[in-house]
C-alpha positions in Angstrom: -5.1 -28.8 -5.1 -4.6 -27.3 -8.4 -1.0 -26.3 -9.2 -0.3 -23.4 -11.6 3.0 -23.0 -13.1 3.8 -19.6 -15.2 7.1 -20.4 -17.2 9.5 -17.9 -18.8 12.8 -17.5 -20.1 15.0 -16.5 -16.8 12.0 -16.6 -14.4 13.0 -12.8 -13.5 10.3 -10.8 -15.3 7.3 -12.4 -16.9 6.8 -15.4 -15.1 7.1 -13.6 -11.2 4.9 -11.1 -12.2 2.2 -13.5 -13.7 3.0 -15.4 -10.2 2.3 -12.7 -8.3 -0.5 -11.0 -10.1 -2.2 -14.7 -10.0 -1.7 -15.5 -6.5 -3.5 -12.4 -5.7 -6.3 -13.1 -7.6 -6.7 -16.7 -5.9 -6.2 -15.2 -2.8 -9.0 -12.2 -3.3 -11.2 -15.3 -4.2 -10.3 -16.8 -1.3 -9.0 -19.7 -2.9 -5.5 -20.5 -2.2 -6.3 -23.4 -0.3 -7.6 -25.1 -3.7 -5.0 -23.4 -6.2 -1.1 -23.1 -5.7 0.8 -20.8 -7.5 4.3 -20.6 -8.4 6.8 -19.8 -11.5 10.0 -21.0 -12.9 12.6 -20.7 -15.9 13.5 -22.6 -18.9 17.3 -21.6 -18.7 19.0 -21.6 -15.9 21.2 -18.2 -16.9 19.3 -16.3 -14.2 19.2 -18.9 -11.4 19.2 -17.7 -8.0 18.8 -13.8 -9.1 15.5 -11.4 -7.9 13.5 -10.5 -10.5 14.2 -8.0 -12.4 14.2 -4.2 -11.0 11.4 -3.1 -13.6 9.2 -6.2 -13.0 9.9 -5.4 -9.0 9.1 -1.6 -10.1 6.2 -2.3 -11.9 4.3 -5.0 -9.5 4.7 -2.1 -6.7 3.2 0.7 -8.3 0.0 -1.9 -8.3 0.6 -2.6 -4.7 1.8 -6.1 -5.4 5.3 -7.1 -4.3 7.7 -10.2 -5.0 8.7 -11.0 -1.8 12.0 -12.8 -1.7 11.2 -14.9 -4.8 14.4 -15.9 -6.9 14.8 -17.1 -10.3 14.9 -21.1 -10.3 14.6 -23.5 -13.5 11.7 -25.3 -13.9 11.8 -29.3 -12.5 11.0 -33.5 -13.6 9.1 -32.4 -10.3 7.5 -29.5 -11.3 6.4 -31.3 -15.0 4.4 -34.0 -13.2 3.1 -32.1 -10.3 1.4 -29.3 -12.4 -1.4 -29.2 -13.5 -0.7 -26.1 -15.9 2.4 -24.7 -17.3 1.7 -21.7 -18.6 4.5 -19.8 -20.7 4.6 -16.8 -22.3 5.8 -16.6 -25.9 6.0 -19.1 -28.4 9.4 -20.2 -28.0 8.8 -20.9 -24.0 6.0 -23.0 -25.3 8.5 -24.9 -27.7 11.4 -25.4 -25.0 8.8 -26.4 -22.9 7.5 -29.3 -25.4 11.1 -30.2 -25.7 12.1 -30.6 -22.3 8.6 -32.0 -20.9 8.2 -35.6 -19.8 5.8 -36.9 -23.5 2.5 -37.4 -20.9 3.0 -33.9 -19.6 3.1 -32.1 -22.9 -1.0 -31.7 -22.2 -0.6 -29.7 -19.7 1.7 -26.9 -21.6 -0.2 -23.7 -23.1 0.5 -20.6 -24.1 -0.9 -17.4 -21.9 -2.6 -16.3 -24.6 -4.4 -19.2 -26.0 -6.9 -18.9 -23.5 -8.3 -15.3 -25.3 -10.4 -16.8 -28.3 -9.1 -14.3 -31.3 -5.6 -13.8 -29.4 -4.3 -17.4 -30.1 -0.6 -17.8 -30.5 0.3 -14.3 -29.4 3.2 -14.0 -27.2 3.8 -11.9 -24.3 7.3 -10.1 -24.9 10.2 -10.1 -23.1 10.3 -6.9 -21.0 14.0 -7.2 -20.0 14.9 -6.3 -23.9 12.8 -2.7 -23.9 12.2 -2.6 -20.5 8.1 -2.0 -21.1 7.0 -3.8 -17.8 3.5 -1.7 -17.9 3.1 -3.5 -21.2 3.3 -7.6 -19.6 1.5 -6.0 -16.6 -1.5 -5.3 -18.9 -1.2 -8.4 -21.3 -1.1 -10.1 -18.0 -4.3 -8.6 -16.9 -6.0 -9.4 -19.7 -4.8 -13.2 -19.9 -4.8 -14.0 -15.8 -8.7 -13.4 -15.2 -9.3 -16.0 -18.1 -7.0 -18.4 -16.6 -8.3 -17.9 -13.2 -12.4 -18.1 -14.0 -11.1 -21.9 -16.4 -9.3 -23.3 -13.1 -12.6 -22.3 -11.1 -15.0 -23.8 -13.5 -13.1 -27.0 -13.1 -12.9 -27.0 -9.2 -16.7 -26.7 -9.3 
């Protein structure tokens, strides 16, 4: 099993929806026996809380929905078991490096590192302008990339 981790700040907006959107995708390629999927904070400001109403908003008009996820921080656990952590913005990415076990730093990347041309660009925080459509497309773009590198390595 390959597990997938999408990290954000408060695990209410970015990080759910790239959950969602993902699990989705392994399940239309009939693959979620072979990939797990799941998402998680690097604060724990927003623990316990839903996502937030735009993310919720936005993942329906796509009919996707969030089910009764709730914002948790991410885990020791979650480090070693993973076999990528996934944030979206630079900063995630540092917080991540800081907190991370040293042998698990490998598996930390950036969403959009995987886009050759794109490296280093962050996905931005909807819950300050509250543009939701905009990390539901940068999420589309990045997601198939991810998804077609985990197959190739299943293979």
């Amino acid at each position: 099993m390959t597990n997938v981790l999408f990290v954000c700040l408060g695990n209410i907006c970015r990080s759910p929806m790239a959950e969602v959107m993902f699990k989705k995708m392994v399940q239309d390629d009939n693959l979620q026996n072979k990939i797990h999927v799941s998402s998680a904070a690097i604060s724990v400001e927003e623990q316990g809380n839903p996502p937030h109403p735009g993310a919720i908003a936005e993942l329906a008009k796509h009919g996707l929905s969030v089910g009764n996820k709730t914002s948790q921080p991410i885990t020791k656990a979650e480090f070693d078991q993973s076999d990528y952590i996934i944030g979206m913005d630079n900063q995630n990415i540092y917080y991540l490096n800081q907190m991370a076990p040293f042998a698990d730093r490998r598996k930390i990347f950036l969403c959009y590192n995987i886009i050759p041309g794109k490296e280093g660009t962050d996905i931005p925080d909807p819950w300050f302008d509250h543009k939701f459509d905009r990390t539901y497309r940068q999420l589309s773009e990045t997601l198939p990339k991810w998804l077609d590198k985990i197959k190739a390595q299943l293979d």
